[in-house]
N, C-alpha and C positions, 0 to 999 in steps of 0.2 A: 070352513076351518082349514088351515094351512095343513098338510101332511111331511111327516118324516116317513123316507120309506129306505128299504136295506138295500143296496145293491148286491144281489146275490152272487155276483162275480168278483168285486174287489173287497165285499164287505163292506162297504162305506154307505153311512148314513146321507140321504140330502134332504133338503127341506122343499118341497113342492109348494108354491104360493097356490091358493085358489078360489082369494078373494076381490079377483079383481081379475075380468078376463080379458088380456089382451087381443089386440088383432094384429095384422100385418105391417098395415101401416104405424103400429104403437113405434116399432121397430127402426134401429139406423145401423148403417156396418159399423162393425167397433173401429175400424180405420179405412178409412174415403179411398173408395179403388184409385189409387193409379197407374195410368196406365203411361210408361216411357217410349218416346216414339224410336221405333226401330228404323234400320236393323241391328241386331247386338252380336253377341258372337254367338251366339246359339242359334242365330237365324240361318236356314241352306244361303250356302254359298261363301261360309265366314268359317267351314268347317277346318281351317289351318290356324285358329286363334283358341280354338278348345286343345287337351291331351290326346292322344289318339282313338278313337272311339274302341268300345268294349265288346257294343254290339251295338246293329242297326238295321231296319228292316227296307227294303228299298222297293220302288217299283219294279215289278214282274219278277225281283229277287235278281235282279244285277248283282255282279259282286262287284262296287267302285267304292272299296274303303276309305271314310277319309275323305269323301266327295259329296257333289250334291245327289238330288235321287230319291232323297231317304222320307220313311215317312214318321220314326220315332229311331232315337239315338240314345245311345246309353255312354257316356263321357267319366274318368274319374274327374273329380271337384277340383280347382284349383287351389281352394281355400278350404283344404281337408278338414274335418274335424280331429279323425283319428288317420295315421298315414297306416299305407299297406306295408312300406321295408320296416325290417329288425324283427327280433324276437318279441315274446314277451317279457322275458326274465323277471316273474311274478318275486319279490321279496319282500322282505316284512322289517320295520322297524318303530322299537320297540312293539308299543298297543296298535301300530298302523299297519296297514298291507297297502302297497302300491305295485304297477305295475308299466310297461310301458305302455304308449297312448297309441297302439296297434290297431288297425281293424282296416277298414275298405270305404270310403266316402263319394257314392257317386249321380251323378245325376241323371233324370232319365227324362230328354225331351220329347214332350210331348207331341210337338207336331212341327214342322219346318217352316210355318207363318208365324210371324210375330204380332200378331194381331187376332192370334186365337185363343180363347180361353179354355181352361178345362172343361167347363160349362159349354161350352161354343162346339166339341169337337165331335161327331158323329160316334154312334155306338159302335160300327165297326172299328172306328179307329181308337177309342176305347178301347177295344177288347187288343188292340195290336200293345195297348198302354199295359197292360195287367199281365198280357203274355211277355213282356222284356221285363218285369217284376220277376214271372216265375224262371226265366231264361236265368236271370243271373244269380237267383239263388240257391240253384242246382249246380250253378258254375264254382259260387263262392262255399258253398258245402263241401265242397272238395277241400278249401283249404284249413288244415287241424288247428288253427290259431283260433279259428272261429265259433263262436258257441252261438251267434245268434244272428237275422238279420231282420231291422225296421227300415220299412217303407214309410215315407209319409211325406204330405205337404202340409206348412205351414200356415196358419191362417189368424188366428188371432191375434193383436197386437202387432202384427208383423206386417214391414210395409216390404216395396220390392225394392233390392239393393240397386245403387244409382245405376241406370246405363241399361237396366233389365229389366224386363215385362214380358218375357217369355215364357208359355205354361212351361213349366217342369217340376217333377215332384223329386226326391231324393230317397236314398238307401245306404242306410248304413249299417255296416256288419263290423258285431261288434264281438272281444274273447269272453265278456259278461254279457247276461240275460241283461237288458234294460229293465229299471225298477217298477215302472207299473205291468211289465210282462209278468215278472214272478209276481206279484203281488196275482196275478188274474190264478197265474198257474198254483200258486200256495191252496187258493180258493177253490180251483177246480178241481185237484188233486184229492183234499180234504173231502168234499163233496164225492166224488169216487169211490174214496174205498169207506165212507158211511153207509152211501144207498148201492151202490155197484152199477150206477148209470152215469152217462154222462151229463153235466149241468146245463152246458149246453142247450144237446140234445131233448133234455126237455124243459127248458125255455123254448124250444120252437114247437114244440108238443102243444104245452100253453098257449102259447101266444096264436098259435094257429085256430086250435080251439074257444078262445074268448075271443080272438078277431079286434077287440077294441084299438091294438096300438098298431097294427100290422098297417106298412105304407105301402110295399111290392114284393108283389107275391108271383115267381116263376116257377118252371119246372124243378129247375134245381138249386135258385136262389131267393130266400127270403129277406126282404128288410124288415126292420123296425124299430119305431121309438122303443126305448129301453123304460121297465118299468119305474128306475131309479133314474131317469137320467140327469145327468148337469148340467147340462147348459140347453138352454131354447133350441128344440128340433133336433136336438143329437139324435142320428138315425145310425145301427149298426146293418149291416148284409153281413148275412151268415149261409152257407152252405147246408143244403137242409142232407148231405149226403156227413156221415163224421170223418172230415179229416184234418186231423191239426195241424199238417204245416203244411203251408199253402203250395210247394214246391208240387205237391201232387193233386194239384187238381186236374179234372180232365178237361179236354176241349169244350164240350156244349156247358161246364162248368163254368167257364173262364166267358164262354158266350154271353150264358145268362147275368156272371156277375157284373158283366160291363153294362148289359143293359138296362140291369138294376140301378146298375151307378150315376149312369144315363138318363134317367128315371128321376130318380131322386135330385139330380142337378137341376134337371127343367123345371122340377116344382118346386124348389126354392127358388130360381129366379125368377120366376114367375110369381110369387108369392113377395119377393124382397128388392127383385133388381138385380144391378150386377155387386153383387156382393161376393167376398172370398167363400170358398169352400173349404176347410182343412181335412184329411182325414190321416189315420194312421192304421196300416197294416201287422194285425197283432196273429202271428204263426210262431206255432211252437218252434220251441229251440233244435237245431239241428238233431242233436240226441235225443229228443221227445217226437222228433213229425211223425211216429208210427202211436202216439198215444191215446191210452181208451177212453183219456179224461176230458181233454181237449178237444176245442174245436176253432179255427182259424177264422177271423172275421172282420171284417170292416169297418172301423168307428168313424162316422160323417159328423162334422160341427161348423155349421155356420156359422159365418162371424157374424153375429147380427146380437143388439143390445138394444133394453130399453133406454131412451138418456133418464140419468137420476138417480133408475137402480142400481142398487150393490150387491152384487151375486155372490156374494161371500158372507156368511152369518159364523163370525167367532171361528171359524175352520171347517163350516159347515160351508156347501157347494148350495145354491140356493136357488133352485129355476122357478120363474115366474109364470112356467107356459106349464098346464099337465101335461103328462106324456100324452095321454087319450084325446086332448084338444088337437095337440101337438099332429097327432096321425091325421085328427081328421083330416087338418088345412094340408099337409103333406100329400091327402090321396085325394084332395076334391074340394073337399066336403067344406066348405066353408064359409056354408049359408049362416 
């Protein structure tokens, strides 16, 4: 019989199908990799066709700004979402508040081949991927227009703009919390000062303990299927140490989470193919990264869909895979 189950982080109801067990091959990308042949401007050697880099890490740590060399770059966007000049000048008219369209839009390449994927790039150079994450949002915490910054790559529905097929993921810092942030933090806050623990904190208590949905398990980085999840294979990494914004993590932290990340990419392509990966980086707001509630963490979603199915039941989220199946084929098991 089919399950509704809570998500105890945003609240939200989803429906779990679990009459009808899919497998691997049930499965197609929601949109057919393509991949556009390079080189594009993000490829080394095209480094005078991007804005001036932000930050970049090079071999043996050369400093040739703005050159080749490098083994991950951090670029502002051409095609800003929100720009870095002007104020906010927050005002109100009438019943509306607006403000201006302020913040930081930038992009962080992953690797100087154009012909590498996320999935494709080794765990140390991973872990050089999540350390220019924490670099620049310790840079951009400095600036007071700022309340918050999302990390993330795109993945569902979304193909690559003409001319680019180069891994890169994106960061935007923005003067509001983004609305599925607060909505996490409303939840965890709540849950805080009822029990006086973090909710977090022990989901990974549980989840350790029952073991059913756990995918990778490190020193100091846990993944796993989420007991509510929405969509097939969402896998979150969480910090099994509490800290809410990500800005402070430590090194064998940032270690582990890359090769947690690492981890979890090999066995969905290995499970799917070359299918997109999306994730989004959810770290407390500038003003909260010291708080007792939160906990900063990784949400992973494969693009990957049944054909036919409709994962959307009336405004319910509706995954056809359980989470428990879900972990098994994620760590193995998938006799």
């Amino acid at each position: 019989m089919p399950e509704l189950r809570k998500d105890p982080v945003t609240g939200e109801w989803v429906i779990i199908r679990t009459e009808r067990p899919y497998r691997p091959e049930d499965f197609r990308p929601l949109v057919p990799p393509t991949r556009s042949p390079g080189p594009c401007v993000l490829c080394e050697g095209h480094e005078g066709e991007t804005p001036p880099e932000l930050l970049a890490y090079r071999d043996g740590g050369e400093d040739r700004p703005n050159g080749p060399g490098w083994l991950v770059r951090v670029v502002p966007s051409k095609f800003p979402t929100l720009r870095v000049e002007g104020d906010l000048e927050r005002r109100g008219h009438g019943v509306y508040d607006l403000m201006n369209g302020v913040g930081a839009h930038e992009l962080v390449i992953e690797s100087p081949c154009h012909d590498d994927t996320t999935a494709s790039l080794s765990a140390a150079a991973l872990e050089s991927v999540v350390h220019a994450f924490q670099e620049r949002m310790l840079d951009l915490r400095r600036d007071d227009r700022f309340r918050s910054v999302i990390v993330f790559k795109p993945g569902r529905h979304v193909r690559v703009p003409a001319g680019l097929g180069h891994p890169y993921s994106q960061l935007l810092a923005t003067p509001t919390t983004p609305p599925d942030l607060s909505q996490e933090l409303r939840h965890a806050r709540s849950y805080f000062e009822y029990r006086e623990r973090c909710l977090f904190c022990d989901i990974l208590q549980q989840e350790a303990d029952e073991g059913r949905r756990l995918v990778v398990d490190t020193e100091h980085v846990v993944g796993l299927v989420p007991f509510a999840a929405r969509t097939p294979f969402e896998t979150w990494l969480l910090p099994r140490r509490h800290v809410a914004g990500y800005e402070h993590v430590s090194a064998p932290e940032r270690r582990d989470f890359a090769r947690a990340m690492k981890a979890v990419l090999d066995r969905v392509q290995a499970l799917f193919g070359d299918v997109a990966v999306a994730f989004v980086l959810h770290s407390a707001p500038f003003g909260d990264a010291d708080a007792p509630y939160f906990h900063w963490h990784l949400e992973m979603t494969p693009s990957v869909a049944v054909p036919g199915f409709f994962a959307d039941g009336a405004g319910f989220p509706v995954n056809p895979v359980p989470p428990e199946d879900a972990a098994d084929l994620l760590r193995g098991r998938d006799g």
